[in-house]
C-alpha positions as CSV (number, residue, x, y, z in Angstrom):
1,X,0.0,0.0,0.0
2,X,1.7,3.4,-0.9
3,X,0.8,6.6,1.7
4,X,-0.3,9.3,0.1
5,X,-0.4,12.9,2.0
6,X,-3.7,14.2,2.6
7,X,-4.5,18.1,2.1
8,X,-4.3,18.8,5.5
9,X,-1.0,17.3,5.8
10,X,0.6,19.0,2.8
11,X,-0.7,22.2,4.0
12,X,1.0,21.7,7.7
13,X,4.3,21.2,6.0
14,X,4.1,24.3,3.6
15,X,2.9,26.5,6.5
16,X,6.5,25.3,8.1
17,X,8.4,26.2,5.2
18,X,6.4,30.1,4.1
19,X,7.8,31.5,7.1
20,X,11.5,30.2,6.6
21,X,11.3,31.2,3.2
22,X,10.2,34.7,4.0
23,X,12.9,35.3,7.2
24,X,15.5,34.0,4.6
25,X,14.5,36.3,1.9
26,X,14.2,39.2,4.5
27,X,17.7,38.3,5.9
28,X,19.1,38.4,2.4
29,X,17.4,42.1,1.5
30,X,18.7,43.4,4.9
31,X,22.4,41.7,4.6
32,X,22.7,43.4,1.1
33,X,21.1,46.8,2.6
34,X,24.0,46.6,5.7
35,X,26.5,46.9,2.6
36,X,25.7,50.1,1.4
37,X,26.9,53.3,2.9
38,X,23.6,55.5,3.3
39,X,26.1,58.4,3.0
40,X,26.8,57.9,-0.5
41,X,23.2,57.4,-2.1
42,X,23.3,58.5,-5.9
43,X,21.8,61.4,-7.4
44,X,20.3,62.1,-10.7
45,X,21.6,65.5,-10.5
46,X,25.2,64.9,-10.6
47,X,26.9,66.5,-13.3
48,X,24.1,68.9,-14.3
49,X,23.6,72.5,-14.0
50,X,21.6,74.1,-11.1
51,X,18.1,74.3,-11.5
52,X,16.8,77.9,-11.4
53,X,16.2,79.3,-8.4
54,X,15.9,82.9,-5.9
55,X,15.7,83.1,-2.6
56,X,15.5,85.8,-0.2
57,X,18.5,86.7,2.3
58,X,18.4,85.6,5.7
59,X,16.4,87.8,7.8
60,X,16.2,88.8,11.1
61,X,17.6,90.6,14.5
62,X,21.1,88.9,13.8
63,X,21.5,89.1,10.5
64,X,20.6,92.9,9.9
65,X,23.8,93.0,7.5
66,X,23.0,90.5,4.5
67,X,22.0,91.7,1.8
68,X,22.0,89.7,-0.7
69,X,20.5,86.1,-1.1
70,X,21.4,83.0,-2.9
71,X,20.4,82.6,-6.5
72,X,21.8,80.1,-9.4
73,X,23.9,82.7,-11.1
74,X,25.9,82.8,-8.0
75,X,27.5,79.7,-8.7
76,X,29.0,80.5,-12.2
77,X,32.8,81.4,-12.6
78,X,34.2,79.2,-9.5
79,X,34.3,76.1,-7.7
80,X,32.1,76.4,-4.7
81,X,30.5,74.6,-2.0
82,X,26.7,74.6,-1.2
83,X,25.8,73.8,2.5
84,X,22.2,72.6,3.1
85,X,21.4,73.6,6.8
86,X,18.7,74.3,9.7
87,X,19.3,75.2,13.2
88,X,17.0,73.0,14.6
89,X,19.6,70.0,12.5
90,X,21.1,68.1,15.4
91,X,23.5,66.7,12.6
92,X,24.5,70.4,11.2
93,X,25.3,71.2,14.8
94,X,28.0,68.7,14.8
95,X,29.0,69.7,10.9
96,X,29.6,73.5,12.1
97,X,32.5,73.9,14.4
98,X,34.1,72.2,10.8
99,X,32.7,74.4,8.4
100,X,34.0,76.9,10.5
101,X,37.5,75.7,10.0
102,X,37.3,75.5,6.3
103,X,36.2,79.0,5.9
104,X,39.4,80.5,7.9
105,X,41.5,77.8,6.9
106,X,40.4,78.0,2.9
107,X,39.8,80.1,-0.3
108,X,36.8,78.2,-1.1
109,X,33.3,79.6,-1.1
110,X,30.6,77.9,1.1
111,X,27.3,79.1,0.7
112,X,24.7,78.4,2.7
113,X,20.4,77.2,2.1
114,X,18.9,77.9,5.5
115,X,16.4,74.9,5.0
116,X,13.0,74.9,6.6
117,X,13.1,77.3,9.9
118,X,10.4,77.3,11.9
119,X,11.0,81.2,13.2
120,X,12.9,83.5,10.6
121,X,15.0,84.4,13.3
122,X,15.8,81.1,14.7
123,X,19.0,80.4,11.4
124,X,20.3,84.0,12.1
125,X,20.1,83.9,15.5
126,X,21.9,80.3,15.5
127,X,24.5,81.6,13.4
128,X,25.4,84.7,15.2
129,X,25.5,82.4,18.5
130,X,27.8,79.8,16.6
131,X,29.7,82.1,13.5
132,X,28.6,82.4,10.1
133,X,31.0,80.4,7.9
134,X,29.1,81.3,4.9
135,X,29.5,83.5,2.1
136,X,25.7,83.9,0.2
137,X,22.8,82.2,2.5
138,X,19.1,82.3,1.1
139,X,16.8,81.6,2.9
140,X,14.3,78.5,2.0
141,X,11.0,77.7,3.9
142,X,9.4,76.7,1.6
143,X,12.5,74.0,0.0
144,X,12.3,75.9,-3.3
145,X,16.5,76.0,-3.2
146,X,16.3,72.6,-1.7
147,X,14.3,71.3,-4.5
148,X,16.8,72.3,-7.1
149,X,19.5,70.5,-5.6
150,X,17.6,67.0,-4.8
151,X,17.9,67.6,-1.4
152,X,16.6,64.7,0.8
153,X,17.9,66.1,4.6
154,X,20.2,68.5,6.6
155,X,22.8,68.6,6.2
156,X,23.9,68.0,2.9
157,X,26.9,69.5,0.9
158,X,27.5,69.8,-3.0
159,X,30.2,70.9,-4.6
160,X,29.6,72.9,-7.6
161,X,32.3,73.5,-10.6
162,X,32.5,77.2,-12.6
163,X,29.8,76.4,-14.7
164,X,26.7,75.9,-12.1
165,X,27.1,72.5,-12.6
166,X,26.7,69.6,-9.6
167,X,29.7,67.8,-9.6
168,X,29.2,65.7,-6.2
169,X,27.0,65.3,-3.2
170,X,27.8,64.8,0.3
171,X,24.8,63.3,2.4
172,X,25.4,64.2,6.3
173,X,27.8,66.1,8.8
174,X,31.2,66.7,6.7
175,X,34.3,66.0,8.3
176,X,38.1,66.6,7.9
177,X,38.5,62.9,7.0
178,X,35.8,63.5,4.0
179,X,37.2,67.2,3.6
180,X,40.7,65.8,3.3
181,X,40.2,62.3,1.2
182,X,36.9,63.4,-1.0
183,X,35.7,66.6,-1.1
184,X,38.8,68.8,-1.0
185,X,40.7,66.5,-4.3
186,X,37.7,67.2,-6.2
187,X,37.8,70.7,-5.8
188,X,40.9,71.2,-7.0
189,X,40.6,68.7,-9.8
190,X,37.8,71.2,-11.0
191,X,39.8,74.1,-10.2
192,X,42.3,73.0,-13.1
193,X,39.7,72.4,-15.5
């Protein structure tokens, strides 16, 4: 006599193996995602120019002295930096003291997006507490600068060549280890072009 399984039979065994078939699939996915550094995420607007965009100069009882705001013609005729940043960014807090240090110890131009304040006052006011490392800032409630660069957080840093055009993205606090090993080679690569 052969044995054959009945239905309810084959259906206990596949409910055994659904569940180790879906934690093993799962496990793969998230050993893959571990790989990836979330710091380096691509974007489709490397190597194209700037979108279009004005904003406004930052406001505010701190900041009585800027004039002048941010606006995509600013970036023609030399390498530059653009620094995505809020005061209420726990992460730009820790990027400061270090964009501090690039604007004493450099040449190069950093200009700033203050990104999403809730108070007008609150970026000035965070930058007269902390120093101002930047050169233009325009201010951008409403992410109309942010949009134009593909801007998913604070802070984020791109560097820009002398056309207006994104060459690189930095996703996160910079550092003197990035500074030193990424983003300060590719400025002067650009510079030479």
């Amino acid at each position: 006599m052969v044995y054959q399984q009945t239905a309810p039979e084959q259906n206990k065994r596949l409910m055994f193996f659904v569940p180790v078939i879906v934690f093993m699939t799962l496990a793969i996915y998230f050993a893959i995602g571990l790989t990836k550094d979330p710091s380096r995420l691509p974007s489709v607007l490397i190597d194209t120019p700037v979108e279009d965009f004005q904003l406004l100069p930052i406001k505010g009882r701190a900041n009585p002295d800027r004039e002048w705001g941010l606006e995509t013609v600013d970036f023609k005729g030399e390498v530059s930096l653009v620094n995505i940043f809020g005061s209420w960014c726990i992460s730009c807090q820790i990027e400061h003291p270090f964009l501090m240090q690039v604007k004493e110890n450099t040449d190069v131009p950093i200009h700033g997006i203050d990104w999403r304040e809730k108070n007008p006052d609150d970026g000035p006011n965070w930058l007269a507490r902390k120093g101002d490392p930047y050169t233009l800032i325009g201010d951008d409630p409403d992410s109309k600068g942010s949009i134009a660069f593909g801007v998913t957080g604070a802070p984020e840093t791109f560097v820009i060549d002398k056309n207006g055009v994104i060459r690189y993205k930095l996703i996160g606090p910079m550092d003197l280890k990035i500074w030193n090993e990424t983003i300060f080679p590719i400025i002067e690569e650009l510079r030479k072009q």
